[in-house]
Each structure stands twice: as C-alpha cells, then as structure tokens.
N, C-alpha and C positions, 0 to 999 in steps of 0.2 A: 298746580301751575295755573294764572292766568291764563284765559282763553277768550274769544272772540264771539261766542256763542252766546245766544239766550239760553236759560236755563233749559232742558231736558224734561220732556212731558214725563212723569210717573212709567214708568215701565212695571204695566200690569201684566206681563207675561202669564198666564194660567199655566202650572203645572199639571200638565193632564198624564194620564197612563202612557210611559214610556213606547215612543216608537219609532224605530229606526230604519233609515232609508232601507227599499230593500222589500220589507214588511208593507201591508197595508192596511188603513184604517178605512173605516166602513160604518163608523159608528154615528158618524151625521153627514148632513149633508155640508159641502163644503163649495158652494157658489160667490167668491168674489165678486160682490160692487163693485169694484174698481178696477178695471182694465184697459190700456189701451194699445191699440195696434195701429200701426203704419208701416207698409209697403217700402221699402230702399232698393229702388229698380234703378236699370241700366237707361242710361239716356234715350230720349227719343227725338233726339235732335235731323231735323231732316227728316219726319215721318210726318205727313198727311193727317189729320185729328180722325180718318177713318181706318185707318191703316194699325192694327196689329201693336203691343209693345211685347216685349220681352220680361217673361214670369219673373217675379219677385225673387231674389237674390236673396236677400235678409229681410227680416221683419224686427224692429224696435219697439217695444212698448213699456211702458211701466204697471210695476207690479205694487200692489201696496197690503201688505201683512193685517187680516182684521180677526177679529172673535170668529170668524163665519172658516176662515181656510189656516188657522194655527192648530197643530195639534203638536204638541209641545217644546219640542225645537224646531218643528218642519212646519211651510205655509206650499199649501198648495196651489198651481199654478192652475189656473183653467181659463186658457185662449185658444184658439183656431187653428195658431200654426204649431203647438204643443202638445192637444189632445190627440191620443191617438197615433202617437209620434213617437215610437221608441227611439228613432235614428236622428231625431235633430239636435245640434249642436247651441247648447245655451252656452251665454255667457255673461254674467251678470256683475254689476257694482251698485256697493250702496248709496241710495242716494236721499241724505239728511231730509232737507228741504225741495220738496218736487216744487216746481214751477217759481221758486223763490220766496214758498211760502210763510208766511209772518207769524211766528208763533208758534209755530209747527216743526217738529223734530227730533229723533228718537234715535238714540245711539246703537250701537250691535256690535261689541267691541269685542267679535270671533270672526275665525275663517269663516267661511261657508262654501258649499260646495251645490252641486247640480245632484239630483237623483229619479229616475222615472221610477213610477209605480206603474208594476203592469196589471194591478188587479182596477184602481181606480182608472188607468190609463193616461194620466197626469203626470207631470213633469213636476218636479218639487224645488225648493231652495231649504239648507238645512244648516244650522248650524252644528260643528264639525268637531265641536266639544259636547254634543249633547245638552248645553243650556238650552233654556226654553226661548223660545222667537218672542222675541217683544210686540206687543201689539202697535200696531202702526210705521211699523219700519217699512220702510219702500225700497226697493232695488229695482235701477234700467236693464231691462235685459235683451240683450239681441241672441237673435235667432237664425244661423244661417243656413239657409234653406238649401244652397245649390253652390257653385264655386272651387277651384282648384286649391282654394288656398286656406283650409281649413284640415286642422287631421285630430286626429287620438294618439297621444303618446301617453305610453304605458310605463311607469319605471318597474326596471326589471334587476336580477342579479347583477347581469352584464353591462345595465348600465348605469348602474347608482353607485356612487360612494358616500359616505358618510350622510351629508344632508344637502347631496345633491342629485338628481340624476340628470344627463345629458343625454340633448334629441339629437337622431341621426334623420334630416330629412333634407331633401334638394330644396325645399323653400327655403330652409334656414342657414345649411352647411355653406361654409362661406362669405355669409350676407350678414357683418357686421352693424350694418344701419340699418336690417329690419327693423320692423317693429311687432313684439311678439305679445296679443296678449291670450291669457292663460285663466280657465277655469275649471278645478277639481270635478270629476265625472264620477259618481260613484257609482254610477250603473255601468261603467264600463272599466271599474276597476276596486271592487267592494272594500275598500279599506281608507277608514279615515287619517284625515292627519291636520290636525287643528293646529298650523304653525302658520305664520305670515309668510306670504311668499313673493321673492321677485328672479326675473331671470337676466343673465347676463350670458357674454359669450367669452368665450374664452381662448385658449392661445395654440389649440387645437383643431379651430375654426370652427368651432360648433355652437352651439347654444344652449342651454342648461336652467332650467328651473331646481329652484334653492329653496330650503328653510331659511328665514333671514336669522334666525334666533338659533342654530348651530344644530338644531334636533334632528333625530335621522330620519332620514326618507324612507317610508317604508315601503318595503317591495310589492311590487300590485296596485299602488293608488294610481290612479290615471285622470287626466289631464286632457281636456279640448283647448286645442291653439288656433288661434288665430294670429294668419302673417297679412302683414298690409303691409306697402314700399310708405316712407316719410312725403310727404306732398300737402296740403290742402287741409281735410277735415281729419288727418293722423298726423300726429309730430310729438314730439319730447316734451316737456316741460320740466324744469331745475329749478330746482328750490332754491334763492339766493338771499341776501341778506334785505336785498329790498323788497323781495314778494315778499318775505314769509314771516311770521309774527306768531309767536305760542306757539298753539299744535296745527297751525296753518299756513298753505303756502299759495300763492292767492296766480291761476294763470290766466295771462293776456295775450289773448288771440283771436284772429277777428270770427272766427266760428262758434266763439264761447263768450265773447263780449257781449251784453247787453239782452242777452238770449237765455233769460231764467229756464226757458222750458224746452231749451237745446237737452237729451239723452245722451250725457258722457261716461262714457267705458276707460275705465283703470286698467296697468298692470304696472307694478315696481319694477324699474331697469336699473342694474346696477354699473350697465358698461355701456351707457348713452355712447353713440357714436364709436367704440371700440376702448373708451379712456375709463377710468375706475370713478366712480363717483362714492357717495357715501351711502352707506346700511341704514335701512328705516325698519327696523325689524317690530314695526306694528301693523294691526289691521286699518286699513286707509277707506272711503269713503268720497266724496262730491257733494258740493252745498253750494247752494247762491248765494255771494255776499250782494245786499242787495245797496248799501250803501258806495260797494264799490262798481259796481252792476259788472261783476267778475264772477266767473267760476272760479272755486277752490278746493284744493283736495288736504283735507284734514285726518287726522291720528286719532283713530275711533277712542282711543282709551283716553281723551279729554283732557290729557296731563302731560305727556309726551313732548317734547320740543320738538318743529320738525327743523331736521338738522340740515346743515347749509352743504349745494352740493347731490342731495337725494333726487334721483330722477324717476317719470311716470313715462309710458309710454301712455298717450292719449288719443282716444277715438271719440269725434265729437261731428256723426252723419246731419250732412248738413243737404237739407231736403226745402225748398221753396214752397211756399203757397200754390197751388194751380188752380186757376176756376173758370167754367166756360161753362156757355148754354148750350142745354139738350133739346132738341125738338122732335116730338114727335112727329110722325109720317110714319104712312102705311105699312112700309119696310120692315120698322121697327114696334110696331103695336102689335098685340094678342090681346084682346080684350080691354082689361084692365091694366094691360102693361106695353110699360115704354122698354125696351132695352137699351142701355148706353151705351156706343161704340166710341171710345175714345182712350187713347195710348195711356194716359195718367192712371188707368185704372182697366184697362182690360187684362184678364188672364192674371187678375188682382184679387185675392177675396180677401185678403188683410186692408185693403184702402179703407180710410174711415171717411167717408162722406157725406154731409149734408147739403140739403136742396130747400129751394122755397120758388114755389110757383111764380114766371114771369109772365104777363097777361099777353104784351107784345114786345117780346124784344127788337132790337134793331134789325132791318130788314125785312119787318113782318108787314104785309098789309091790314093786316084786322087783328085783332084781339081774340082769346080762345078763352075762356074759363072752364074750368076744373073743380066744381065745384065738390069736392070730396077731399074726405080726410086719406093724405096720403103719408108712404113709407117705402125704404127705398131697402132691398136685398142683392145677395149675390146668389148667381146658379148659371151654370155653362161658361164658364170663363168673361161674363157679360153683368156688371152692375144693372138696376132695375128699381124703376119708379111704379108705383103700383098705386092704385087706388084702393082704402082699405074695404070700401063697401064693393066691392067689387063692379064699381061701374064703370063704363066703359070710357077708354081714355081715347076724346079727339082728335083726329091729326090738325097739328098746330098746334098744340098745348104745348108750353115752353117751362123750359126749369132751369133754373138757374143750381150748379154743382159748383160745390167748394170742396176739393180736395187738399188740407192740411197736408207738412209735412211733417214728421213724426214728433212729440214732445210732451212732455209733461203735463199740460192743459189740455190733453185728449185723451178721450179715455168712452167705454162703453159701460153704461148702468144697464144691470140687468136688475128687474124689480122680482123681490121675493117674499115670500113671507113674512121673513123678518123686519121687513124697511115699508111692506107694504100698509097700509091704510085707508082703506075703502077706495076712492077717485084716487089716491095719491102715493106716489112712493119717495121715500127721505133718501139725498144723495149723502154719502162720507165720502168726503174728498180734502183732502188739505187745503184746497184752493177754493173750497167754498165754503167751508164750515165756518161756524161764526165771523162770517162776509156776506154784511147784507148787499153790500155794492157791487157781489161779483153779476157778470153778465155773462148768461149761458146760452149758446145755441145748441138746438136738439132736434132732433130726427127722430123720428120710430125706426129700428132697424129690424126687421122680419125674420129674421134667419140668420144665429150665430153660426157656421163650421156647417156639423151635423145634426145642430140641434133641430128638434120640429119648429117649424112659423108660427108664431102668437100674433095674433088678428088685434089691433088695440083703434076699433073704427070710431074714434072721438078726437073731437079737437082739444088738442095740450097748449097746455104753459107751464110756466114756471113762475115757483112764489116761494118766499124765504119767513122760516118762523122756528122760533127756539133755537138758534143758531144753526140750523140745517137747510139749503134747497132743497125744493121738491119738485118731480114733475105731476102735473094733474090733469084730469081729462074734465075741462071745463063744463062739462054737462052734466057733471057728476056721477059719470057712468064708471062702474066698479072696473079699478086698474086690475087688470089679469095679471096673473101668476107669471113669468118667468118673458114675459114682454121686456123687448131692451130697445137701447136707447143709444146713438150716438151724441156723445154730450163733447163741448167745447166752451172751455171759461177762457171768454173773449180776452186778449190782451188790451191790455193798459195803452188811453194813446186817441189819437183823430178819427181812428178807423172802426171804434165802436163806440154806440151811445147810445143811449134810450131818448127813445121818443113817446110821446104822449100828447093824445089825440085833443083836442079841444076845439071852442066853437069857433074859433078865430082860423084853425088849421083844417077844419074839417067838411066834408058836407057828402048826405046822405050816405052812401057805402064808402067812399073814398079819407083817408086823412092826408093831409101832403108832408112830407119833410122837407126842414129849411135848415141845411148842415152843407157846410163850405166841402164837405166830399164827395158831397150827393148833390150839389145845384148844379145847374148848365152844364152836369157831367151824363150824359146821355148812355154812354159806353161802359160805366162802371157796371157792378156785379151786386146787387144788395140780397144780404141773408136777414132774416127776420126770425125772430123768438116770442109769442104774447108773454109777458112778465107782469104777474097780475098784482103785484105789490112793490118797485123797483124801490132800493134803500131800504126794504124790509122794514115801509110804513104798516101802522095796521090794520089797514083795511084795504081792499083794491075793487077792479071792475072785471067783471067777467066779458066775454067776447067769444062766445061760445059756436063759431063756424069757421068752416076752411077759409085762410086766408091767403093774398099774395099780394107782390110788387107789381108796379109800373112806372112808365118815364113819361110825365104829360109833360109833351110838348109845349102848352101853348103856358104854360107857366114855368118850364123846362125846371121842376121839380118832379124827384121819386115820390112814388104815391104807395100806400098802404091801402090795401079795402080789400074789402067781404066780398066772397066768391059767389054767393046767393044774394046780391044785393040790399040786402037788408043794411040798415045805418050803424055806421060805427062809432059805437059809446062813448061820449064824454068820458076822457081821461082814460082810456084804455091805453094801456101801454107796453109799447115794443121793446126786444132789446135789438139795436142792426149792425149787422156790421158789414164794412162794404169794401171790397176786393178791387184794385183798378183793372184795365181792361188785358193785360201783359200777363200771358199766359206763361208759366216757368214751366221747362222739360223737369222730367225727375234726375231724381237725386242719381248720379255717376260714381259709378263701386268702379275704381282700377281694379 
C-alpha cells in the first residue's frame, strides 16, 4: 500500500542472547546518549518567584533505542525518575520521527510493553513478541510520579472474557468520556500478550481493555491506566476521510500544530464519546508531518489503511518556555554555589535547565563577572549554579535560567567511552546527525539522580564533523568519563541565530549583536553556546574562556565577551537564543 513516508532506515536490530523481562543482563554496560527529562507540575499561578511549587506530578522525556541499551528485544531505560523506581507508572508511545526529524525513522511494527529489572534497577521497554528492538526507534514516555488518577489493573479469571478484560474502578465506572490510556506492566503482571490494543466502554458502564485482532486475553497480564477528563492538551482524535491518507491519519489541534517536538501519548478508543467507532487492530505510533506541520498517528505495519471513523485517545502536555534571572546574594551562596529558589523548578530534579552568565541585568547597579567555567546541579529540593574550579561565587553575579517545557529537542548527553574522544564527545541524536545547521545549547550538568558529580572545569562548545555534533572542552583538556550535559537543538525561527564576532561587531573583550530580537530589547533573556564551526565549515576559531551576556546601554545592543577580559577572536561564533521577558507558570495536570 502507498504511504506517506520516506523510506525506513535499515533495521539493524542485533540478535543478541535471548532475554526476557523479568531476567537480567549484566553483560555490558548499558548507558543511553540520549535522554530527556522535563518536570509536568501543577500551576504556580499566584505564588511569589520565592515561594515554594508543588513536586513534579509526571515527568515526560524521550527515549531513543541505540547499540549501547538493546539487548535483543528489550532497550533499557536509564533516567532519574525511573532508576531505582520499581513503583513508577510508565507509559509509552512510539514515536517515528522525534522533533520532526528529516530523514529519520524506524518502524517497530509490535506491541510493547513496560518491565522493571530489579537486578539492574531499570525500567525497560520490550517488545511483546520477543523480536528484537530495532535500533533507533524512539518512544515518548511519561512517567507519573504521584496523582489520584492512575492505578494497575490486572485481568483476572473474573474479569476477562474472551479478548477482553473489564476495569472495575471509580475513575472509570460510569464516565463514558474518559479518557483512558493504557500501558502493558510486565512487572506487575508476568505474562505477555503481543496483540494491538484499544479500550472502549461498554453498556455495563465500565470500561474494558481489548485485543483489537479477537486473541484471548490472557489471565495475569496487567496494565497501567491512566484516566484524564477530555479538556485542553487530552481530547479524541477520528480518523476521517479528509485527515487520513494510506496508513495515516493526520491530527489538528492547537497543542499538536506546528509543535514537532510536542511528546504525544496514544491509546486506541473504540467507543469515543459512548458511540461505536471502527477497529484499527494494528500497532499505531506518532510522527510529524512536517509538510503539513501536523502530528499524525500512523499503522506501524506501513501497509494497513487507516480506516475511516478509528478513534485515539490523545495526550499531548503542553508545558511553555519559562526563563528568569538568578542573582546571587549572600542568602543564597556556599562558596562556589548559587542556589535557585524559584517555583518553575524547585522540589524539581527532572527540570532540564540551562544558564549563561548575565554581567548586569536589569536592576543592577554594577556589573559582577564570574569568571569560571560553570555548571549547574540539583540537591535539596534547590537547582544550583556552581563554579567548576571551585571558586568562589560573588554576590551579584547574575544568570540568566531557561527552563524548557518538555519535548523532543531536549534531552541529556552523557559522554562515555564509546562516544568519547580525547577533548570531545559525538552526540546521536535524530535532530542533529547529519545537520550541520542544527543549533545547540549546552550546559554541563553535575549530577544525574544518584549518580556521583563529574567535575568537567573547561570552557565547551560545540562543532559539527562527519555527520555528528560534538561537545568539546576548547582548551583541549581530556572530556571525562561519564560527564553530562544538558543539550537543546534550538528550534527553527527568529528566536535562534548564530552570531559571529568580527572587526566591524567587535572590540577587545566584547562582540555586540545586531538581530531585530536582541536591539533596544533591554528586558529579553539571551542564552549563548560557542559553536566553533556553525554550517559544519571546515575549519573554526577557538575562544577558549568563560563567557557571558550583557545589555549595553548606550548602543542598546546585547553584548557577548570574555569573562577574563582578554579579546574576542575574529570570527568566533555563537549560537543564541533569546527568550522574551514573560515568564510562563508551569504546565497544569487537572
């Protein structure tokens, strides 16, 4: 069957020595490059920037399947709010094309299910027919940490028939316009069952997860639900004759418009609103159509029609940008460290943040330099800026904090053996691999979870070669082992650009920027990245010290320069991107 798709990268799946959730391998190490995490907390609307928020509800990130976490049909999970975690409730969807990316995408045309290893302590994703995980498949997975409205249902003798079993629960009993979605738990109910599944309710007033293909339910397989009321970033989507084309059916809404690296969650509904719709008995998926700049949910088996009438329950957390400056004061300094007290990100250790020194922001009478290679951690419910040479951080030294809200173009590079290369470590990422034009911002981040803090005291950038970015410690001091990294491939648009220093822009420490969203804007928020080759020319400039922003006044341009005042190199170049001054409350979970 015609389809809408570029063709399918090679699915080099290794068949490696069979191993089934449950079991665990031990046989390498298995550290994911690619992860990302973001925080989906309860409004902080009406609270003070010093004032307290309320712990993380759910955490969203994307997972993406590599040689380093496959072990033959299972890819191992390794993030923060997972490790360690035998009790947290995953729930995942495949997703083709992360961030809308061009060229990139790998089919996985099986159930899948959830399963914890308690010997590695990891959370798994597993294919449910025992084929082997193809490399490079990506799945959104959220993670709900806390909330009334999540449970485990187990089918049982009593409540299964043929290939269905029915939940008995007060979130569901009765409440035809839930919305339910569902992810097989093998750790909380040891038996697989590799059929397509969607749920509907039924005339009993309950609600019922199904085999869509008639096979029987078997007894014992168990199931994490999630219930959300229809409103806002949950709603139905149908398949009709004018979305859907081939094995695609293409959805318009304003949470999933235009927003490639929005994290959308599936579950097939077959009794939208209480009425019968039609059977999609395949395994289904999310992709950006980028031509349409729509999300769409497609028929993993690439052949399928999707038939007119099919309905999704759709979850698509929709979390704003947040960014505000931190100022140091005595309050708040230990040495070398700032603590952040601000709602977006306290009592947060999933927030992904990055920072770039602000010399004086608005308000300041003088200017404070910082001249040290900095990195920012979490520890006591309190985000933290830290100096990596451990010297000691002024009161007054200002920092400008960008908190992302959750999505596809974030993620944390941890550098390993593998990827590592004396000063430098190579990212795998869809969204940056042979893309010399992507633009990255990057952080050191000190401390994943529980891991120990990797000290990485050198000035970084970023430089693109052989179709992979890389981060590099400009002085060419050797990249440590297991050092990570908050990374962000800026989106497309006004609000990110490279800049590059010249004679005409420049003078002694300082370079100025002339970009319509940085002039006579006094109050924006600018992030910086050194990009020492941007367009992935052959050759670039080094700029090998701490750097940061300012707002000169009397030319009422943003300013770039060297924290040590030393002059900033002909043709060095940044990548920025710049936040306006309208601070967004987080994302709102009814």
């Amino acid at each position: 069957m015609k389809n809408r798709f570029l063709s399918s990268l090679i699915m080099c799946a290794c068949f490696l020595s069979l191993w089934l959730p449950g079991a665990s391998v031990l046989a390498k190490d298995a550290p994911p490059s690619i992860q990302l995490w973001a925080a989906l907390t309860p409004a902080a609307t009406g609270t003070a920037p010093d004032e307290h928020a309320a712990a993380p509800t759910s955490v969203a990130f994307l997972h993406l399947a590599t040689t380093d976490n496959i072990f033959g049909h299972v890819t191992i999970i390794d993030h923060p709010a997972t490790n360690n975690n035998p009790a947290a409730q995953l729930f995942v969807t495949a997703n083709y094309n992360p961030g809308g990316a061009e060229g990139f995408g790998v089919y996985n045309n099986h159930a899948v299910g959830v399963s914890y290893d308690s010997l590695l302590n990891r959370w798994t994703i597993f294919n449910q027919d025992l084929a082997s995980m193809p490399v490079n498949v990506a799945f959104n997975v959220l993670v709900v940490l806390s909330g009334a409205n999540v449970f485990m249902h187990q089918a049982t003798a009593g409540n299964t028939t043929i290939n269905l079993t029915s939940i008995e629960n007060p979130l569901t009993n009765n409440k035809p316009n839930a919305l339910l979605f569902v992810t097989p738990n093998y750790s909380a109910g040891p038996v697989y069952n590799p059929h397509p599944l969607h749920v509907y309710y039924n005339i009993a007033g309950k609600w019922v997860i199904s085999n869509q293909n008639g096979s029987a339910m078997p007894v014992g397989v168990a199931f994490n639900v999630l219930v959300l009321e229809p409103g806002g970033d949950a709603f139905v989507h149908k398949s009709t004759a004018s979305n859907s084309e081939f094995n695609v059916t293409d959805i318009d809404h304003p949470s999933t418009n235009r927003r490639p690296n929005r994290l959308v969650f599936l579950t097939q509904n077959w009794t939208p609103d209480g009425v019968t719709g039609a059977s999609n008995p395949q395994h289904v998926g999310i992709w950006y159509d980028a031509d349409l700049n729509k999300m769409s949910i497609f028929n993993q088996n690439n052949a399928t029609t999707m038939p007119i009438n099919a309905a999704f329950n759709v979850y698509a957390p929709i979390a704003d940008t947040g960014a505000f400056v931190h100022r140091a004061v005595a309050s708040n300094i230990t040495g070398q460290i700032t603590a952040i007290d601000h709602p977006l990100i306290n009592d947060d250790p999933y927030a992904v943040i990055f920072v770039t020194p602000n010399w004086k922001p608005i308000g300041s009478v003088n200017g404070v330099y910082n001249n040290h290679n900095i990195g920012v951690y979490y520890e006591g419910g309190r985000w933290k800026v830290f100096n990596q040479d451990f010297g000691t951080i002024l009161p007054g030294a200002s920092f400008n904090v960008l908190v992302p809200g959750p999505g596809a173009n974030m993620f944390v590079h941890r550098a390993t053996a593998a990827n590592i290369d004396f000063h430098t470590t190579s990212i795998d990422h869809p969204l940056t691999n042979n893309n010399p034009n992507a633009r990255l911002l990057v952080t050191p981040n000190w401390k994943l979870g529980s891991d120990p803090g990797v000290y990485n005291n050198h000035p970084i950038g970023v430089y693109y070669a052989s179709g992979r970015w890389r981060i590099f410690n400009q002085d060419f001091g050797d990249m440590p082992n297991n050092a990570a990294f908050n990374v962000m491939v800026l989106p497309a648009g006004s609000d990110s650009f490279v800049h590059t220093a010249s004679a005409g822009n420049s003078n002694a420490q300082v370079t100025l920027i002339n970009n319509q969203r940085t002039n006579n804007n006094a109050a924006a928020l600018v992030f910086i990245t050194a990009n020492w080759n941007p367009g992935g020319t052959v050759s670039g400039v080094y700029n090998a010290r701490p750097t940061g922003v300012f707002f000169d006044n009397p030319t009422n341009r943003w300013a770039i320069f060297n924290q040590d005042l030393a002059d900033t190199p002909e043709n060095a170049s940044f990548n920025v991107y710049v936040v306006g001054s309208k601070l967004y409350a987080p994302l709102v979970r009814r």
